[in-house]
N, C-alpha and C positions, 0 to 999 in steps of 0.2 A: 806065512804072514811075514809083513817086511818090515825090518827096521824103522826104517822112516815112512812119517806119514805120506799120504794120496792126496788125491784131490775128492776119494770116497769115506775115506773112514783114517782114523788115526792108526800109527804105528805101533809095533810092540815095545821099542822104550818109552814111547809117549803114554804107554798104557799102564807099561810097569810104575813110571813116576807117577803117573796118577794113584794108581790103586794101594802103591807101598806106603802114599804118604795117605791117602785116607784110612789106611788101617791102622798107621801106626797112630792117628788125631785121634780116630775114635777110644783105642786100646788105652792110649794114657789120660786122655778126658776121664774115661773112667778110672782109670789106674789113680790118676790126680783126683778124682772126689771119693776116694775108699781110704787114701792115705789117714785118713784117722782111727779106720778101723785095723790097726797095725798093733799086733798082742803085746808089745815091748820098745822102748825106746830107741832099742839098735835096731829093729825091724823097720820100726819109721824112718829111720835114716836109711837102711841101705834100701825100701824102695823109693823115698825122696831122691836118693841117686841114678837112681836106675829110673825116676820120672824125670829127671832134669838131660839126663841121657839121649832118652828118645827124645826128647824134645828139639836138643840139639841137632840129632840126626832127621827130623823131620823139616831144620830150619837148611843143614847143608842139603837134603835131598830138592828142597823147594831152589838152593840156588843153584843147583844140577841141573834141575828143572827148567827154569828160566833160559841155562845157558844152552839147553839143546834145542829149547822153541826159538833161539835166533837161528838159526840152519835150520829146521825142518817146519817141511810143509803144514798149512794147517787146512782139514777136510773145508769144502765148502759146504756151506748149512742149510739144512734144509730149508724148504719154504715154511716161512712163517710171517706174520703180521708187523709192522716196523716195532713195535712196540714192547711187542716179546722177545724180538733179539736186541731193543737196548739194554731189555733190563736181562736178560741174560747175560750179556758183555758186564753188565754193573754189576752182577753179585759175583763175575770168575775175578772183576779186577778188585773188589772188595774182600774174597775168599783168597786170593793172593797176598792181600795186604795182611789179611790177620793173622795166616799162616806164615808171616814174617814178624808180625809184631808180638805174636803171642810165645814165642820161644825168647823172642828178644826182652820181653816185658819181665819173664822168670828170669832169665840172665841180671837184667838191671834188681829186680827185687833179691838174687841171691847175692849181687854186689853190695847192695846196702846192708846187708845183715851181716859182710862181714867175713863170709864163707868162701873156701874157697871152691870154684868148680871145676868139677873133676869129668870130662867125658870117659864113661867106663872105665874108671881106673884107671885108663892110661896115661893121662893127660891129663895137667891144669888149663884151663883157659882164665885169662887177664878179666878183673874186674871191670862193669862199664861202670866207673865212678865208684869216689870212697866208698867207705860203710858208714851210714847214716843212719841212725837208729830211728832221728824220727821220721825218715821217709819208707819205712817197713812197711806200716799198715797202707800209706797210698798203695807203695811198689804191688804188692799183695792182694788191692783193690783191683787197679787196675790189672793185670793179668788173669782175675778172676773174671772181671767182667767182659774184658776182651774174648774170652772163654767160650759166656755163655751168647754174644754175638754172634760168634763162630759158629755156636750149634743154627742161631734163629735162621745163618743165609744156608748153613747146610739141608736144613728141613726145606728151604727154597729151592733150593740146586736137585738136591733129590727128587720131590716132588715136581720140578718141572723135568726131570728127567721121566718120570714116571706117567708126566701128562702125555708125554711125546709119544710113549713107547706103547703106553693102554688107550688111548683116545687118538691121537692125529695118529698111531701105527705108522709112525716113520722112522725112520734108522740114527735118529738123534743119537738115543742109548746104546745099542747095539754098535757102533762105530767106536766105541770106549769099551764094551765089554771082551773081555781075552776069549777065544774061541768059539766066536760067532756068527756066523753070515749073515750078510745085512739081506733084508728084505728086498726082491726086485720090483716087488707092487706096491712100494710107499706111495702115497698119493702126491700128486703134484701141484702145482700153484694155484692150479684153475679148480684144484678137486676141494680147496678148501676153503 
């Protein structure tokens, strides 16, 4: 398998950065809605750290991301209807935009409160804006709600993954999964 994408199917860091950063969205989604069920006060903080962590590293992997999809190739897409590759373009550039804003939106909600943030202990990272106590509960909102968006285009993005791959049986999916062979008998423009 080749580094860089084809003109068939995506590359192995185009894959890795997909799949790294959908594991680690999914893992701290839930990491981040268990956080209460944490048996002790310093429990709650050190995985509040250890969620604010990943989430960092999910917002630098997404700008990794971005910087290797200006150099590399992107597969051509299968045939499909005008109407499902717009709205598939609209939920990658909206599932882009939240996976920047939803790391960003805890960073500004950890500024308001005050706190400093720490990537894995190694490091501080600079407040975005004072600490403001009474913009807590927005900050806090908003990054909650941003959240549970992320889930509604995920259930989107999946399932038309999933349209692709159990009904039109085309190499949509397969092109993104690590150790696959794409289909040679996808159907083609006329088949559908």
């Amino acid at each position: 398998m080749s580094l860089r994408s084809n003109d068939r199917q995506w590359g192995s860091v185009a894959k890795f950065l997909h799949w790294a950063t959908a594991l680690l969205i999914i893992g701290n989604g839930i990491f981040g809605l268990m956080m209460d069920l944490a048996s002790s006060p310093m429990q709650k903080i050190n995985w509040l750290a250890l969620h604010k962590s990943i989430g960092l590293t999910v917002l630098a992997l997404l700008m990794l991301r971005l910087v290797w999809r200006l150099g590399d190739r992107r597969p051509a897409e299968d045939p499909a209807p005008r109407w499902q590759q717009l709205a598939a373009h609209g939920v990658h550039l909206l599932l882009y935009v939240l996976i920047a804003a939803i790391p960003l939106s805890g960073w500004w909600f950890n500024s308001v409160t005050g706190k400093p943030l720490q990537f894995f202990k190694m490091f501080n990272l600079p407040a975005l804006g004072g600490a403001n106590p009474d913009l807590r509960h927005l900050s806090h909102s908003i990054h909650e709600n941003l959240f549970w968006i992320l889930v509604a285009l995920l259930v989107l993005h999946v399932g038309g993954a999933l349209k692709h791959h159990l009904l039109d049986r085309d190499n949509t999916l397969l092109r993104m999964l690590p150790f696959r062979r794409l289909r040679n008998n996808a159907p083609s423009q006329g088949e559908r």
